[in-house]
C-alpha positions as a LaTeX table, in Angstrom:
\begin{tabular}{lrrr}
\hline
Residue & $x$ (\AA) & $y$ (\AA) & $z$ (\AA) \\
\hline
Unk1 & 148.09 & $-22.57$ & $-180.64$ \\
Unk2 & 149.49 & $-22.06$ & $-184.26$ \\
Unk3 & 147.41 & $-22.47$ & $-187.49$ \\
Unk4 & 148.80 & $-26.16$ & $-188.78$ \\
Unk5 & 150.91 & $-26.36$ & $-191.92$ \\
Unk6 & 148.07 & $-28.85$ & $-194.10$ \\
Unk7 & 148.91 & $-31.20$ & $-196.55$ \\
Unk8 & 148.96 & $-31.85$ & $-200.32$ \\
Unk9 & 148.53 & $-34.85$ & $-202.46$ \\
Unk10 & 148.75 & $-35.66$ & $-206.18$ \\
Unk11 & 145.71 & $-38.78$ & $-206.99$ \\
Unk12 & 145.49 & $-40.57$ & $-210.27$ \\
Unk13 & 142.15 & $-41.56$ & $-210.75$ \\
Unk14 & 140.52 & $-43.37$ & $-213.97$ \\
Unk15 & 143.25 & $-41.61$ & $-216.17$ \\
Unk16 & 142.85 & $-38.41$ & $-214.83$ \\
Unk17 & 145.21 & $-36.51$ & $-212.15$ \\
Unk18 & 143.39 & $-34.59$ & $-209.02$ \\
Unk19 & 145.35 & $-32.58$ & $-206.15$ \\
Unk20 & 143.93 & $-32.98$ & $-202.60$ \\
Unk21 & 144.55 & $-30.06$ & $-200.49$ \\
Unk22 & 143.96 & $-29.97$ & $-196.87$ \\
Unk23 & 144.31 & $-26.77$ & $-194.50$ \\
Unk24 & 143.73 & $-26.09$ & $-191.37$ \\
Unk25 & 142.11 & $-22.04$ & $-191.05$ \\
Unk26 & 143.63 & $-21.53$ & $-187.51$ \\
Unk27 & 141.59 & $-20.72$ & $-184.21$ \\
Unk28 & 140.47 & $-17.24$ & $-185.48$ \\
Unk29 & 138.84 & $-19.33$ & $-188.01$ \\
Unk30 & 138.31 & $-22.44$ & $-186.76$ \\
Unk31 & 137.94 & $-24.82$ & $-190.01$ \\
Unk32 & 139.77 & $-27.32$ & $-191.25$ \\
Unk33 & 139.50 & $-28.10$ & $-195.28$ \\
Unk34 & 139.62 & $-30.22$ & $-197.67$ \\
Unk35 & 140.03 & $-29.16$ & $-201.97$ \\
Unk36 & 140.24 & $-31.23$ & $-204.49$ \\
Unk37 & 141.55 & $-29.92$ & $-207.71$ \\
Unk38 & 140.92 & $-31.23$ & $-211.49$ \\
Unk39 & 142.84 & $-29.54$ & $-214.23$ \\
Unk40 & 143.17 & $-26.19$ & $-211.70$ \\
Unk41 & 139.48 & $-26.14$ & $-211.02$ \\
Unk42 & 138.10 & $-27.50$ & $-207.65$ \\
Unk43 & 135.85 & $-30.14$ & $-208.09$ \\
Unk44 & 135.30 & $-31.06$ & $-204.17$ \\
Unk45 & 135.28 & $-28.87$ & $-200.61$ \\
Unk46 & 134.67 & $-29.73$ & $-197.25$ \\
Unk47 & 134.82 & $-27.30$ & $-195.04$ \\
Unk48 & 134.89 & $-28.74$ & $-191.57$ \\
Unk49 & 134.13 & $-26.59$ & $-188.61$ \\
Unk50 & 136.30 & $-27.83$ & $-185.38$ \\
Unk51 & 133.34 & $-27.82$ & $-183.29$ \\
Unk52 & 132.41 & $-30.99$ & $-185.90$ \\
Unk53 & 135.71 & $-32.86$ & $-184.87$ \\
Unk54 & 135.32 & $-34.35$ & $-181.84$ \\
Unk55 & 139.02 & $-34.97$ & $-180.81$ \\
Unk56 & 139.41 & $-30.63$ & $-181.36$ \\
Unk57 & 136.49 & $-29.82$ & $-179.64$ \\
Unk58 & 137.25 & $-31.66$ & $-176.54$ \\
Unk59 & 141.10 & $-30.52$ & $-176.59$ \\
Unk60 & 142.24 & $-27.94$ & $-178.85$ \\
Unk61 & 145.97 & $-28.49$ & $-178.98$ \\
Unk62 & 148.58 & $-28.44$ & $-182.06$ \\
Unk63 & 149.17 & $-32.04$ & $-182.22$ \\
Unk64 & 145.20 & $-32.57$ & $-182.53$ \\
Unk65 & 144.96 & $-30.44$ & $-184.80$ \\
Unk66 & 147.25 & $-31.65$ & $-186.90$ \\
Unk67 & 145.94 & $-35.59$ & $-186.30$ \\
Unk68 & 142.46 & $-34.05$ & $-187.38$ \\
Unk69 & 144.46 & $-32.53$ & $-190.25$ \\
Unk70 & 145.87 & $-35.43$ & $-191.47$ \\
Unk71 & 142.88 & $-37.63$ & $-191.29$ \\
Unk72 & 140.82 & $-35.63$ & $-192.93$ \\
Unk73 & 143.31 & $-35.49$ & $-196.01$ \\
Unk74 & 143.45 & $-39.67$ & $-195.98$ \\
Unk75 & 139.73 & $-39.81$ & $-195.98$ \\
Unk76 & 139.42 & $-37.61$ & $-198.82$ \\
Unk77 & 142.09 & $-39.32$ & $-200.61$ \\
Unk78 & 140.53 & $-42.97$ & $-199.70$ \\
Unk79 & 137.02 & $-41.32$ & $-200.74$ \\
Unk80 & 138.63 & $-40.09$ & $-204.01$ \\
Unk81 & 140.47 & $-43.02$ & $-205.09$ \\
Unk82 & 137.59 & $-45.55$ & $-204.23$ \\
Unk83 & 135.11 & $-44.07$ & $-206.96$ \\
Unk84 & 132.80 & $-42.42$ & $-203.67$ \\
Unk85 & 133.97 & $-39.05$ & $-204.15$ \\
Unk86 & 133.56 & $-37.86$ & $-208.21$ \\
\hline
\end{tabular}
């Protein structure tokens, strides 16, 4: 299994820009998370352990991984963008 490439997203927010960063920490260090930046500082983590994702812990595989990856990165974003999140 190979640590997952994560994703990044510019959000505009009430006239202010935040980047959303999402990483998976491979098996050796089984996390998955979640940054979000304003003006270079974070603002936001969630660290995510895999043993908390139910779809990892039952199958530890790339393409859950990456699923779990990716999911995790839209919720933040959804959170972020909805007012819920700062």
């Amino acid at each position: 299994m190979n640590m997952q490439k994560g994703f990044n997203s510019d959000v505009n927010y009430k006239g202010s820009t935040y980047h959303v960063q999402t990483e998976d920490w491979g098996i050796k260090n089984p996390f998955i998370v979640s940054r979000v930046f304003k003006n270079g500082a974070v603002v936001v983590t969630l660290k995510k352990p895999y043993s908390e994702i139910p779809e990892i812990a039952d199958k530890k595989g790339d393409l859950v991984i990456k699923q779990a990856l990716r999911r995790q990165h839209g919720d933040i974003v959804d959170q972020l963008v909805s007012g819920r999140l700062v």
